[in-house]
C-alpha positions as CSV (number, residue, x, y, z in Angstrom):
1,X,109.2,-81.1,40.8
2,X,105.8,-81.8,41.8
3,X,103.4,-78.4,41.7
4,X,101.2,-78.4,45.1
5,X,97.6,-77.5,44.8
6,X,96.1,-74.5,47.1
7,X,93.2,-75.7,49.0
8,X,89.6,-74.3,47.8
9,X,87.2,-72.4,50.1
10,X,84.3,-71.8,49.4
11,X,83.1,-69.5,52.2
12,X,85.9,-66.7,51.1
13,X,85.7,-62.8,50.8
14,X,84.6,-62.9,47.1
15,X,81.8,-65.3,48.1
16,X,80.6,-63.2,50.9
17,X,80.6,-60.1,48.6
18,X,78.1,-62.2,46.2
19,X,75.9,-63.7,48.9
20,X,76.1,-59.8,50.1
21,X,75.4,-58.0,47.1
22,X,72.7,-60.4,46.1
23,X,71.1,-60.6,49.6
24,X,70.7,-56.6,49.0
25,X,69.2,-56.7,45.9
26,X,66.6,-58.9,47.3
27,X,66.0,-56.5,49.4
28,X,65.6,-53.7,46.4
29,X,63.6,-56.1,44.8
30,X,61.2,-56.8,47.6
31,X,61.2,-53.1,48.8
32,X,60.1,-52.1,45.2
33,X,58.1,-54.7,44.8
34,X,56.0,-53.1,47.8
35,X,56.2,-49.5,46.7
36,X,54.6,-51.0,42.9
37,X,51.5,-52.6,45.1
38,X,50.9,-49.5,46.8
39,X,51.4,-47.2,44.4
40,X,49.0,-48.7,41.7
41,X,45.7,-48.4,44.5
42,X,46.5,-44.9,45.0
43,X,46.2,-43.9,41.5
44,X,43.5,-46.1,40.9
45,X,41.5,-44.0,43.5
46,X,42.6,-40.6,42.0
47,X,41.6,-41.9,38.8
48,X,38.3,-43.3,39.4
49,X,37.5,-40.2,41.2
50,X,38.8,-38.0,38.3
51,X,36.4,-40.4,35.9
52,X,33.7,-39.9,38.2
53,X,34.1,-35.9,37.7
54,X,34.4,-35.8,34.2
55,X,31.2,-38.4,34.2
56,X,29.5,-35.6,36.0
57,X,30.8,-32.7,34.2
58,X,29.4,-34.7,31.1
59,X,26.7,-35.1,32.0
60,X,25.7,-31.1,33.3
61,X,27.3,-30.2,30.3
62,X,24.8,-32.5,28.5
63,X,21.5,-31.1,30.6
64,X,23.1,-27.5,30.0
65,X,23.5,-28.4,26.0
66,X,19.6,-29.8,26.3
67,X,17.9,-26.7,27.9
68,X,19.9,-24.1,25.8
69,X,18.1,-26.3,22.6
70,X,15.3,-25.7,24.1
71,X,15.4,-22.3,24.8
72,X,16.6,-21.8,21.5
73,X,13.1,-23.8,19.8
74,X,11.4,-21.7,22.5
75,X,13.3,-18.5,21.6
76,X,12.4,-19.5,17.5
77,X,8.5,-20.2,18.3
78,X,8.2,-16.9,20.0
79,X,9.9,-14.9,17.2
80,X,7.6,-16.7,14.4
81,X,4.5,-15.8,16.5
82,X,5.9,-12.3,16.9
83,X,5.8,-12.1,13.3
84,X,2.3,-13.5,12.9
85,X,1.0,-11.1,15.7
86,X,2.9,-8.1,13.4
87,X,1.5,-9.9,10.1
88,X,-2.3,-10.4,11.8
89,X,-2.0,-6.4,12.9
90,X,-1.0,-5.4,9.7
91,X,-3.7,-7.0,8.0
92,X,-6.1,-6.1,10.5
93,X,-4.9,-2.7,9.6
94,X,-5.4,-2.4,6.3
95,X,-8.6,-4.7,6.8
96,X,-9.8,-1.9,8.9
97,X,-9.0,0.7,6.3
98,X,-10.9,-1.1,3.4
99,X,-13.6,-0.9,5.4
100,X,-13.7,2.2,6.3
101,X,-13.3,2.6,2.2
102,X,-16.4,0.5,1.6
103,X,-18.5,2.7,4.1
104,X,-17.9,5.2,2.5
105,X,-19.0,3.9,-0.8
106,X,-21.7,2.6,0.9
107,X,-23.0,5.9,1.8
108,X,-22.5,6.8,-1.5
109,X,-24.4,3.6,-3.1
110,X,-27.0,4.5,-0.7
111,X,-27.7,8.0,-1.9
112,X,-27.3,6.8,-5.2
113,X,-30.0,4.0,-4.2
114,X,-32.4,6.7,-3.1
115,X,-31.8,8.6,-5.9
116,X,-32.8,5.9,-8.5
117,X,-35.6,5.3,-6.0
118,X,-37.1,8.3,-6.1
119,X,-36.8,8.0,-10.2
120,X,-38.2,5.1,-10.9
121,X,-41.5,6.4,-8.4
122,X,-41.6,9.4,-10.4
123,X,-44.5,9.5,-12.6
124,X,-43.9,11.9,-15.1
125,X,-40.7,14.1,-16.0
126,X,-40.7,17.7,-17.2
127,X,-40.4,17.4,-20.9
128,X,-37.6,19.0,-23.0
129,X,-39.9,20.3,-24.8
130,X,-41.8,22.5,-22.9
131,X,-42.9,25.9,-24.2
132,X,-40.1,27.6,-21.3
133,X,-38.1,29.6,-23.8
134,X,-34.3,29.2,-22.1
135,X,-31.1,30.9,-23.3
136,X,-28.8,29.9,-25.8
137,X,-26.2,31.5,-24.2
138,X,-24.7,32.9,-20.5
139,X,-21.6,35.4,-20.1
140,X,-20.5,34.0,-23.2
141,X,-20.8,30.0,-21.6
142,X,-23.4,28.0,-24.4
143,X,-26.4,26.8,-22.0
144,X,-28.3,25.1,-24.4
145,X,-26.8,21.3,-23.7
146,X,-29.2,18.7,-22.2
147,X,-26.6,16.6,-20.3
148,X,-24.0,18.0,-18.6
149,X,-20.6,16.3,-17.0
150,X,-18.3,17.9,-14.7
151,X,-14.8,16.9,-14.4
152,X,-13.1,18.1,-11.0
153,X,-9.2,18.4,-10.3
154,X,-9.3,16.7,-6.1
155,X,-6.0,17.6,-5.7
156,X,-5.2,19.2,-2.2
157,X,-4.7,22.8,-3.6
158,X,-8.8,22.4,-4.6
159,X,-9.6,20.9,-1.4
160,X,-8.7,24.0,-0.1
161,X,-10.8,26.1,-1.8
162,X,-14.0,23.1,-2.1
163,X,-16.8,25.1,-1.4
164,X,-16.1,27.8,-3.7
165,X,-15.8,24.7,-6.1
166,X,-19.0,23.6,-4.6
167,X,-20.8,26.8,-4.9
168,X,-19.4,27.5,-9.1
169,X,-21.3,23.6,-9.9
170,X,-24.6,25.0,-8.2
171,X,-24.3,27.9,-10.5
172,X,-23.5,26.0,-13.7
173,X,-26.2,23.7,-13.2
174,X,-28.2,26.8,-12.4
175,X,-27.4,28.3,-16.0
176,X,-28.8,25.7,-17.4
177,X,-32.0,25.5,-16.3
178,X,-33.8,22.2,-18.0
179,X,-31.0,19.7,-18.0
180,X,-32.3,16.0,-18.3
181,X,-29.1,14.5,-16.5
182,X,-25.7,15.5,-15.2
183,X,-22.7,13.6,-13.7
184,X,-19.4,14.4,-11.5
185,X,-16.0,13.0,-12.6
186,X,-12.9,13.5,-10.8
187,X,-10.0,14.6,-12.8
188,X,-8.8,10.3,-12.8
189,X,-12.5,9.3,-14.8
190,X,-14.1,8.4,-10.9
191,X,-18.0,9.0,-10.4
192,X,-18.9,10.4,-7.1
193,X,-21.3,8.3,-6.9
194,X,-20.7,4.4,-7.7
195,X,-23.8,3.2,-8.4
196,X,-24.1,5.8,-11.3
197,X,-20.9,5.3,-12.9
198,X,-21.0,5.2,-16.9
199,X,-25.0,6.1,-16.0
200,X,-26.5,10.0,-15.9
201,X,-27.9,11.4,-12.7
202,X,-31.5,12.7,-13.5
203,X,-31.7,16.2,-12.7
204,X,-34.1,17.6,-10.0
205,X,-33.6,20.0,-7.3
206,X,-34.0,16.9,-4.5
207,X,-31.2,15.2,-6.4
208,X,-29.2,18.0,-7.0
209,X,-29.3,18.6,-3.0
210,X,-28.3,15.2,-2.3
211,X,-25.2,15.3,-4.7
212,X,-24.0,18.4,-3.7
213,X,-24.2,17.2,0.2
214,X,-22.0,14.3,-0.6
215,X,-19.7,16.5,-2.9
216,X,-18.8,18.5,0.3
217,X,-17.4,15.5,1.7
218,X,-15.7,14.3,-1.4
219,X,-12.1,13.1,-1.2
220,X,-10.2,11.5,-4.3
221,X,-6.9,10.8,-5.8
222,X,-5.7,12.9,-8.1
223,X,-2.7,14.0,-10.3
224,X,-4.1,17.4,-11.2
225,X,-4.5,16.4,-14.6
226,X,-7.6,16.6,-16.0
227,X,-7.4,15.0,-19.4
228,X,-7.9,11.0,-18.2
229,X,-11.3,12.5,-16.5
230,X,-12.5,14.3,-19.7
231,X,-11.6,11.3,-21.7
232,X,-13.9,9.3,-19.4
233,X,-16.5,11.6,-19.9
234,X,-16.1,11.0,-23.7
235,X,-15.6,7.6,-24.0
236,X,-18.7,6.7,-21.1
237,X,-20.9,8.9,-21.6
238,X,-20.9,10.8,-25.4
239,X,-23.8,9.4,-27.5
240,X,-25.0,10.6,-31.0
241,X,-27.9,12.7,-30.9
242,X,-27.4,13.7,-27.0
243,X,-26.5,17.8,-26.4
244,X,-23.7,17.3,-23.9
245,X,-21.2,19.8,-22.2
246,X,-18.0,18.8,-19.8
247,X,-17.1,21.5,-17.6
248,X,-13.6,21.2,-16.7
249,X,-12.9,22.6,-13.1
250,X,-9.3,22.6,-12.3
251,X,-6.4,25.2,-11.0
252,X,-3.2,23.3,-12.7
253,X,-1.9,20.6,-14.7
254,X,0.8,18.0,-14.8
255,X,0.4,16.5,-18.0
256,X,3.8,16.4,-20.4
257,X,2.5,17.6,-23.9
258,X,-0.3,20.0,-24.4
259,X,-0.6,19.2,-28.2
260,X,-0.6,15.6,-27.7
261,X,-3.7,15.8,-25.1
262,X,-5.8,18.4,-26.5
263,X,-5.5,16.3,-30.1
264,X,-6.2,13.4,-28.6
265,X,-9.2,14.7,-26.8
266,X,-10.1,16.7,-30.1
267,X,-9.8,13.1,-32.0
268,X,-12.2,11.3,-29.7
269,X,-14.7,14.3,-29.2
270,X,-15.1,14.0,-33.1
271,X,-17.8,12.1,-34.7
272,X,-15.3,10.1,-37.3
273,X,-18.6,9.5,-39.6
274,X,-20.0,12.9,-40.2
275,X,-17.1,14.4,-38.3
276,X,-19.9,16.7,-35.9
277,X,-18.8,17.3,-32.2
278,X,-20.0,15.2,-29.6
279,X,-20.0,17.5,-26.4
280,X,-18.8,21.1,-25.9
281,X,-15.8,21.3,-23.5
282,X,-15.5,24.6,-21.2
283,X,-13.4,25.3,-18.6
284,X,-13.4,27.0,-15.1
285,X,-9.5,28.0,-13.9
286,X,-9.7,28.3,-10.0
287,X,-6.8,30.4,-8.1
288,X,-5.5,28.3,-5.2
289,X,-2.4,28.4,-3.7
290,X,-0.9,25.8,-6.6
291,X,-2.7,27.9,-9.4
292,X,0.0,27.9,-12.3
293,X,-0.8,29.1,-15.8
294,X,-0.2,25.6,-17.5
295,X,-4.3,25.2,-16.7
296,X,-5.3,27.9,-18.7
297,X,-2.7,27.3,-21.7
298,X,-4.0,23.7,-22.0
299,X,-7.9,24.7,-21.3
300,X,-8.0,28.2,-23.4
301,X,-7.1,26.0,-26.7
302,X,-8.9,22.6,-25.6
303,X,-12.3,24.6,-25.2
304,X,-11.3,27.0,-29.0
305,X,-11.3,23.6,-30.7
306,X,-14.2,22.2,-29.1
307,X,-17.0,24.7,-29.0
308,X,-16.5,25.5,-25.4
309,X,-15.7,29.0,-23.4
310,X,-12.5,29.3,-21.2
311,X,-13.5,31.4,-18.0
312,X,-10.8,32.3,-14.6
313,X,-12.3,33.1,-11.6
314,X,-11.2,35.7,-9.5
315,X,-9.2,34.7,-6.4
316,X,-11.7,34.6,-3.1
């Protein structure tokens, strides 16, 4: 039996569907295809304008970032010259105060000045051994020394009773009445006068005047001790042959050991060749308001064992 063959068509259902389905996703394709173009320009803009922010944002940021250095080098400058301006006022300070210092020791050297003036255009000096017969001895103090060296506690407590100081040296130099020389010591070895240090005052009643004006208006350290000044006394100004006394004027004292200082002082007021005593050593206790009795313990002994008298003054 012979099979008949169908007839072919292209142009059926299933071929529509294709042409169809692929006709509409041309269609897709093209309307996507659009969207893509348009959608890429937008966000170009946006982007570009976003760059263009951040570009700008940079770049204040940069300029903010440059003037806060600045301010910072300007803030540093300012705080270094700050410190040299405190630096230069401190020094000037101080500079100020040294010179102040120096005037005063000027006014000192001065007096001293006119005081070796007036020596050196002296002619002739009273001699020691003038016929005057003087005393050997005043309320019990030996007055017969040539030289005489007083060593004075500064300390506040006998700055507040100075010119009853001041008034006690007039009448110890007044005791003895033909001393050659004398000196002032405060209780740290200083010379109230500079230009006489480790050198004797002559004594005359012009000079004495002249001292005793500047000793009014004396101020010195002091550590109301007066063994440092008595062994400046010893060591500076002690010399074989000389009659010397130290008058210690003081109303206290700080000092750790008494038999350590007054054999120390004993040791070096002691001629080691012949073993004789080199000056006499006396003391004047002063009642102040910081008057203790470790003064006289140290000064009642320290004059016994070297020829000197111990004497308290009634309080004023």
């Amino acid at each position: 039996m012979k099979i008949k063959k169908k007839d072919f068509d292209i142009f059926n259902l299933s071929f529509l569907d294709v042409i169809s389905c692929s006709f509409g996703a041309v269609v897709l394709l093209v309307l996507l295809s659009n969207t893509d173009r348009d959608t890429p320009q937008s966000s170009a803009d946006q982007v570009e304008s976003l760059l263009e922010q951040v570009m700008t944002l940079k770049s204040q940021a940069d300029n903010l970032a440059q003037k806060i250095d600045q301010q910072k080098k300007m803030n540093d400058i300012q705080l270094v010259e700050k410190g040299n301006l405190g630096q230069a006022a401190q020094i000037f300070s101080e500079d100020l105060s040294k010179k102040e210092r120096e005037e005063k020791e000027l006014v000192g050297d001065l007096d001293g000045l006119s005081l070796v003036q007036s020596t050196l255009e002296t002619v002739s000096i009273a001699s020691s051994t003038s016929n005057t017969v003087r005393d050997e001895e005043v309320g019990g103090i030996p007055v017969d020394s040539d030289y005489v060296i007083f060593v004075i506690d500064t300390s506040g407590s006998m700055q507040s009773i100075w010119n009853h100081v001041s008034q006690e040296i007039i009448n110890v130099l007044t005791i003895h009445p033909q001393v050659k020389a004398f000196q002032i010591l405060d209780d740290q070895g200083k010379a109230i006068i500079s230009g006489y240090s480790g050198r004797w005052i002559p004594d005359a009643p012009f000079r004495r005047k002249i001292v005793m004006r500047l000793f009014k208006e004396w101020r010195s350290a002091s550590n109301s001790s007066p063994v440092e000044g008595i062994m400046t006394a010893l060591k500076q100004y002690k010399k074989p042959g000389q009659s010397i006394a130290i008058y210690v004027f003081g109303d206290d004292y700080t000092g750790a050991s008494y038999d350590d200082d007054i054999a120390n002082i004993t040791k070096m007021n002691t001629n080691q060749k012949n073993g004789q005593r080199l000056a006499k050593i006396h003391a004047v206790g002063f009642f102040s308001q910081a008057t203790t009795g470790r003064f006289a313990i140290l000064m009642r002994e320290l004059a016994k064992q070297n020829g000197g008298t111990f004497l308290a003054l009634p309080f004023k």
